[in-house]
N, C-alpha and C positions, 0 to 999 in steps of 0.2 A: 847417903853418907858422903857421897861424893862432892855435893854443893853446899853443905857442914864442913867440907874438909876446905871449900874455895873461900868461906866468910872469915873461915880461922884462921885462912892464911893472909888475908887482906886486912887482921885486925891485929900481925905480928910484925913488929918494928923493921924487920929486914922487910918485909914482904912487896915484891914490887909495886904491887896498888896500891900501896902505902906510899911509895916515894912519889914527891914532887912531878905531875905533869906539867913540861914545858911548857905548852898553849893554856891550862888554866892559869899558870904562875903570868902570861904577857898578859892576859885577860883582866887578871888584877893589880898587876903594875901600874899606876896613874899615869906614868911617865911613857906607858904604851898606848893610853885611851883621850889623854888629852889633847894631843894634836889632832887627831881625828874627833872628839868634839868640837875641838876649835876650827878647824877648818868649814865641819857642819853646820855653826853659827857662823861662821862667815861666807857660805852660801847661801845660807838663809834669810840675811841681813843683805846680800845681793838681791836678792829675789823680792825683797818687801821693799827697798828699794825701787827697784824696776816698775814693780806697780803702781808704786807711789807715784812715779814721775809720768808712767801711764792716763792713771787717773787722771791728774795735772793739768796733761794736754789737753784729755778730753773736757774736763771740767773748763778750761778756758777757750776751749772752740764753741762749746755751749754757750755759754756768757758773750764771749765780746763776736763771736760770730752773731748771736739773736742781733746784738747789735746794730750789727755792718748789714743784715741784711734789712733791719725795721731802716737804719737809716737813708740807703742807697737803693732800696726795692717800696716798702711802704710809704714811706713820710714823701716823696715825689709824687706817689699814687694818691695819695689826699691831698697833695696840693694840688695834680693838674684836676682830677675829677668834682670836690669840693669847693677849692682858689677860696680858703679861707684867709683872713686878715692876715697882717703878716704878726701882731700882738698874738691872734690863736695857734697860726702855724706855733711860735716859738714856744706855745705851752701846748701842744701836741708833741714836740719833739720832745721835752725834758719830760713828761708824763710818760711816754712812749719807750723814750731810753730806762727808764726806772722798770717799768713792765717788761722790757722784751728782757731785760738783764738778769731780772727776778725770776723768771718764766723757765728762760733757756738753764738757769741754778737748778730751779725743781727739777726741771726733764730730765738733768744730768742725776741729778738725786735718785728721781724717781723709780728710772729706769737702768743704769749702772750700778750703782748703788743699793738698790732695790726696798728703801726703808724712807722710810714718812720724814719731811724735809724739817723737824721738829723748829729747827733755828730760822723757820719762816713762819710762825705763828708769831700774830700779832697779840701783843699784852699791854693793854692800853696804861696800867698803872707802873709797871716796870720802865714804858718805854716815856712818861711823862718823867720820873724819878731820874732816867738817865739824861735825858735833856736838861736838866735841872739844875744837876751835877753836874755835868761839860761848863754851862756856863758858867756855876758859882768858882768849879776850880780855877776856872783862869779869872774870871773878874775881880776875887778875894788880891794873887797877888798883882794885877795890872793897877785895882785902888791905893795898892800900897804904894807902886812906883810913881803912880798920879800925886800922893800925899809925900812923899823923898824929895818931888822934886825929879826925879830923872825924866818923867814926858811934863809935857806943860800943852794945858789948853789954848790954842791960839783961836779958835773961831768956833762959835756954836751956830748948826746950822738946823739943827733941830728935824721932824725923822723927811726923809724924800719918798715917794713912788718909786721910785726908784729901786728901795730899798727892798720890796718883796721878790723883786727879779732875781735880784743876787741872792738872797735869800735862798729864792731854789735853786739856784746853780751851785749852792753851798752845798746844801741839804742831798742834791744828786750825785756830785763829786763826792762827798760823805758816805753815802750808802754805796756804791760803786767799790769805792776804797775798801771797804769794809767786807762787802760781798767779795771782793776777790782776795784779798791782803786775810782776811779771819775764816771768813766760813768755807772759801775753799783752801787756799794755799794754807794757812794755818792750824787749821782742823785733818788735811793729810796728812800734813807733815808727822802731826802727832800723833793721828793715826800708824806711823810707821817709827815714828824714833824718840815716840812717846812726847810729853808735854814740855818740860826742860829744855830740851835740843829744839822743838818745833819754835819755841819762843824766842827762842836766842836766834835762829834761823830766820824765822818773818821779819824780827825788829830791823835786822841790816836789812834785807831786800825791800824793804819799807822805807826806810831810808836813803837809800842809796838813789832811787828817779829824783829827789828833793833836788837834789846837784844842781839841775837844768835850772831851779830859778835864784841862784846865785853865780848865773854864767860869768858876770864881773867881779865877784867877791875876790878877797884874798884868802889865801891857805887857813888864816887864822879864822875867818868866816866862815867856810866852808867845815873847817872842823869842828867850831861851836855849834854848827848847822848840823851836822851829822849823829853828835851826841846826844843834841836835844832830841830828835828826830827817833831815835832809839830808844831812847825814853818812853816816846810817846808812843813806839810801837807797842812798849812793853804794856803801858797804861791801856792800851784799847784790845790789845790781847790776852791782859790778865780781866778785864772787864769782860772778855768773850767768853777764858775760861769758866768764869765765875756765874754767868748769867745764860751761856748759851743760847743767845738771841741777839740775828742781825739788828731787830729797830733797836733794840736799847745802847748797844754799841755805835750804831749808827746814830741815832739822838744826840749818846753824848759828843761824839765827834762832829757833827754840825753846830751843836752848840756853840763848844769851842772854840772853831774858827766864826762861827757870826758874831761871839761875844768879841774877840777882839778887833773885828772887821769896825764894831759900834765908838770905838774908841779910839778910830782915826788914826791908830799907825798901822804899820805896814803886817801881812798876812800871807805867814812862811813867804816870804822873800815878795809877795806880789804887790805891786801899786796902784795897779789900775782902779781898785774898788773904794780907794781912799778917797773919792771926792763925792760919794756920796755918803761917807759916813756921817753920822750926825755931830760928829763933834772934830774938827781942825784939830790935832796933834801935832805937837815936834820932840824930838829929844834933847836932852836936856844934863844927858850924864854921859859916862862911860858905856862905850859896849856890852863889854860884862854884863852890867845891872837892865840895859836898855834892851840888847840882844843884838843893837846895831844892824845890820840889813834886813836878816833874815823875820826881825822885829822882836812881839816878847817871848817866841816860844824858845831863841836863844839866850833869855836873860838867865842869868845863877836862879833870882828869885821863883819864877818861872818853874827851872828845873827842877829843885829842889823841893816846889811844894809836890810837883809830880810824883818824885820819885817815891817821898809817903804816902803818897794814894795807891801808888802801885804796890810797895810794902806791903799795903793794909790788904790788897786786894790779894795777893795773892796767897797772903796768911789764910785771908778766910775761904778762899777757894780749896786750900790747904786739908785744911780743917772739916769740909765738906766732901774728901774724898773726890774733888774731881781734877784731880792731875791723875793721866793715866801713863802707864808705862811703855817702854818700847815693843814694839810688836815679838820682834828676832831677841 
C-alpha cells in the first residue's frame, strides 16, 4: 500500500515529483545544449583539420621527396655507372620523375591511407577522351581569335624534332600538377571540409605560384592572370571530381597547354617554347580578347568557353552523387 500511496502521490498536481526538476528542465533548454554542441563541432572541425594538414605533409614528403632523392641519389648513379647519351640521360630523367612521383603517391596511399590508390588505375578510353577534350576546348576558341583577327599567322614552320621534347616536358609538368594540386591537396582537402570549400580552396593555391611567370607584368596582367588561372583550377578539379582519375585529368591538362604551345603564342606567361612552334604567331588585338602576356588562357574568349565546361562539369558530377560533404 505504501508504493500505491508513492505512485498516487506523484500522479497529483501538488506532488513534488510532479514539479519541474531543475537539471531536466537545463537538459531541455536548447539555449543550455547549443553552446556546448557548438563548441563540440568546433573541436572536431579542429581535429579533422589537423589531420588534414597532417596528411598533407606527409603526402608531399612522399611525392616530391621520391623525387629529390631519384634525382640527386639515382639519376647520378646511372649516369656515372651506365654514361648513357646525354639525349638518353634526359629521357631517363623525365620517365624517372613521372615514376618516382607516382610511386612515392601510391606508398603514401598504400600505407597511410591504407586503401587501393583507385585514381592511379590506368583507363585507356577515358584517358584518350580527356586528351581530346583539353585540346578541342582551347583550340575551338584560339580558331576563333585566329578567324577575329586578334593573332595573325606570321611564319609556318611546319612540325620540328624538336617538338616531342617539349611535349614531354608538358605531359610531365601536367601530370605532377595534377598529382599534387588534385589527387593529393584536392582530394584531402575534401576529404575534411568536403567538396565545395576543397575546390574553391585548390583553385587559388593553384593559382597563385602562376605569379613567378608574369614577374614583369602589370597589376592589370597579373589580375587577368589569376582569374583565368582559377578557372582553370576549377576546370581540372571539377574534371577530377567527375572522373576520379589522375591520366584523364592529366591528358586533359597537357593537352591544353601543347594545343596552345602548336599555335605559336605564348603559354601561361612562357616564351621560350615559341620557336619551335609550328606556326610564327603575333597579336593582333587587345589584351582582353588576346590575353596579352599571360597569352589565350587570359583571353574573355578563352575564359568564358571554360567556365561552361566547368558548369556542365560540375552539374553532372552533381547529379552523379559525387560531391561529398564535410567530414565535422
Amino acid at each position: 500500500m505504501k508504493d500505491h500511496g508513492l505512485v498516487a502521490d506523484s500522479l497529483m498536481p501538488d506532488s513534488p515529483l510532479s514539479r519541474e526538476d531543475p537539471m531536466s528542465s537545463d537538459r531541455s533548454d536548447p539555449s543550455h545544449t547549443l553552446p556546448a554542441e557548438s563548441e563540440g563541432i568546433a573541436r572536431q572541425r579542429i581535429r579533422v583539420t589537423l589531420r588534414m594538414l597532417g596528411s598533407l605533409l606527409l603526402g608531399g614528403v612522399a611525392i616530391m621527396g621520391s623525387v629529390l632523392v631519384f634525382r640527386q641519389g639515382l639519376l647520378p648513379l646511372i649516369d656515372t655507372v651506365f654514361q648513357p647519351s646525354p639525349a638518353w640521360l634526359s629521357v631517363f630523367r623525365r620517365a624517372g620523375i613521372i615514376l618516382v612521383a607516382t610511386a612515392g603517391y601510391w606508398a603514401y596511399v598504400h600505407w597511410h591511407e591504407k586503401r587501393k590508390a583507385t585514381e592511379l588505375q590506368l583507363q585507356p578510353a577515358p584517358l584518350i577522351l580527356g586528351g581530346l577534350g583539353g585540346a578541342a576546348l582551347v583550340a575551338l576558341p584560339l580558331a576563333m581569335l585566329f578567324a577575329f583577327g586578334a593573332y595573325e599567322v606570321v611564319l609556318f614552320r611546319g612540325a620540328s624534332p624538336a617538338l616531342l621534347g617539349v611535349a614531354a616536358l608538358i605531359g610531365i609538368a601536367a601530370t605532377l600538377e595534377e598529382l599534387v594540386y588534385r589527387c593529393l591537396l584536392f582530394r584531402l582537402l575534401e576529404r575534411a571540409w568536403g567538396t565545395i570549400a576543397a575546390l574553391a580552396v585548390q583553385t587559388v593555391l593553384f593559382a597563385v605560384p602562376h605569379m613567378e611567370n608574369l614577374a614583369h607584368g602589370t597589376p592589370g596582367d597579373i589580375a587577368a592572370m589569376l582569374i583565368s588561372v582559377t578557372m582553370l583550377g576549377l576546370l581540372w578539379g571539377g574534371l577530377f571530381v567527375l572522373t576520379r582519375n589522375l591520366w584523364v585529368v592529366a591528358a586533359n591538362h597537357a593537352a591544353w597547354n601543347f594545343t596552345i604551345l602548336l599555335s605559336g603564342v605564348p603559354l601561361s606567361g612562357i616564351e621560350d617554347w615559341r620557336t619551335v612552334a609550328p606556326l610564327e604567331s603575333r597579336y593582333a588585338g587587345p589584351n582582353w580578347l588576346t590575353g596579352g602576356m599571360f597569352g589565350p588562357e587570359s583571353s574573355l574568349l578563352v575564359f568564358v568557353s571554360a567556365t561552361v565546361v566547368v558548369v556542365l562539369l560540375l552539374r553532372a558530377a552533381r547529379r552523379q552523387g559525387a560531391f561529398l560533404k564535410p567530414a565535422a
